[in-house]
N, C-alpha and C positions, 0 to 999 in steps of 0.2 A: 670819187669824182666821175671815174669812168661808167657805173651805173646809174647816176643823176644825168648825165648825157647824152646816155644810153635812152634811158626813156624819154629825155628832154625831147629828143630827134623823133621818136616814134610818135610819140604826141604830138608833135609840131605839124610832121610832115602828114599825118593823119588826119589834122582839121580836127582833131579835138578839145571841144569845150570853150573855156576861155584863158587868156593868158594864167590869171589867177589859178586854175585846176591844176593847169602845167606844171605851175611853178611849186603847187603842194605835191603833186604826186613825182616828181623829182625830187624835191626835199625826202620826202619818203622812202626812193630810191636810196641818196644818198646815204641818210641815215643808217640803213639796211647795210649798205657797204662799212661806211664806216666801223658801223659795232661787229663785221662780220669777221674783218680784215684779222686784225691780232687775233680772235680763235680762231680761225682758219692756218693763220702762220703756225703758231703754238698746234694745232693736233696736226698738220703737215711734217712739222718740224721732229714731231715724237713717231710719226708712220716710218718716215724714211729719214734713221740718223746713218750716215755714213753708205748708205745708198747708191748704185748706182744712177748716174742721170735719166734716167728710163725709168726709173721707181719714184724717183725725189719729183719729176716731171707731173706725173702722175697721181702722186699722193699732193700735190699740189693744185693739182688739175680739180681734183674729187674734193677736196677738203675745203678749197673757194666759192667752190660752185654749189656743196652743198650748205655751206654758212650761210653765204651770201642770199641764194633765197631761202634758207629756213630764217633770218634775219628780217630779212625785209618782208615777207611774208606773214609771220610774227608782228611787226609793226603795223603791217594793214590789217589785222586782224584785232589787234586794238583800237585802232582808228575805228573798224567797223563795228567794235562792239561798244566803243562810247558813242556813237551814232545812234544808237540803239534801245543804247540802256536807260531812254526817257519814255518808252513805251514798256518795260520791262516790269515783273515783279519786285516786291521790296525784297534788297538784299537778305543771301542769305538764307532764302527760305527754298523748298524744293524745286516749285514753278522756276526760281532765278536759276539756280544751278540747271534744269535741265535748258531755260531759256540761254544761257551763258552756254553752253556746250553745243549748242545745234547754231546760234548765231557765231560762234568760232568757225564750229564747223565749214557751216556756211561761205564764211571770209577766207578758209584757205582755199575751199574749193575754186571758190569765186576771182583768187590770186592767181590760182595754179591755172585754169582756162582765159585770165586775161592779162592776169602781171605779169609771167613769164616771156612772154612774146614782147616786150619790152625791151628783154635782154639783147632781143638781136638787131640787127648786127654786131654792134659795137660794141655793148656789154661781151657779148663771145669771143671778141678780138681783144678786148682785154683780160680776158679771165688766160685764153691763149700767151698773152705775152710775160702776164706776173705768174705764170706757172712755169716759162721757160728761164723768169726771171728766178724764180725759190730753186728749179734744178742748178741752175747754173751756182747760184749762190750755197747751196745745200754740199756743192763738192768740196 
């Protein structure tokens, strides 16, 4: 939720597109979170079992954040490649494969220079507070 909001607010406050854009590329967001959430918990939870708060903090910290956008990132990079794949080779053949690997390609780059910056503020004040929440919980 807090990554749907996160971008909701970046996009809003930014004059971008129309409601409609918003509303997909939060969905996106969200989504991203969602499926990030329990593997991020589960390989936090195996980095620091019995951990110091300083550890558990931290493998919290790293294991959310790096879900979360390889998650959503991942998602737009699907999005961008069904985009895509009406101008593409028939499946399956080599042109598709190397066309399917540089239009990936493409979509994370293209995540990593303008999805990211989404995160912040708010996404970063959350990722900040369910990482003091997993330490606190992890003792």
């Amino acid at each position: 939720m807090a990554t749907s909001v996160s971008a909701w607010c970046g996009l809003f406050l930014g004059g971008w597109q129309t409601p409609h854009g918003i509303f997909a590329v939060s969905m996106l967001f969200a989504a991203g979170g969602v499926l990030a959430f329990p593997v991020a918990l589960t390989l936090a939870r195996l980095l620091a079992p019995g951990r110091r708060a300083d550890a558990a903090f931290a493998a919290g910290f790293v294991c959310l954040l790096a879900a979360t956008v390889g998650f959503t990132s991942g998602l737009f990079a699907l999005q961008y490649r069904l985009y895509y794949a009406e101008w593409h080779a028939p499946a399956f053949t080599k042109l598709w494969a190397l066309e399917f690997a540089f239009t990936v390609a493409a979509a994370l780059y293209q995540f990593a220079v303008l999805g990211i910056r989404l995160y912040f503020p708010t996404g970063f004040l959350a990722l900040f507070v369910a990482s003091l929440w997993f330490a606190r919980l992890a003792r």
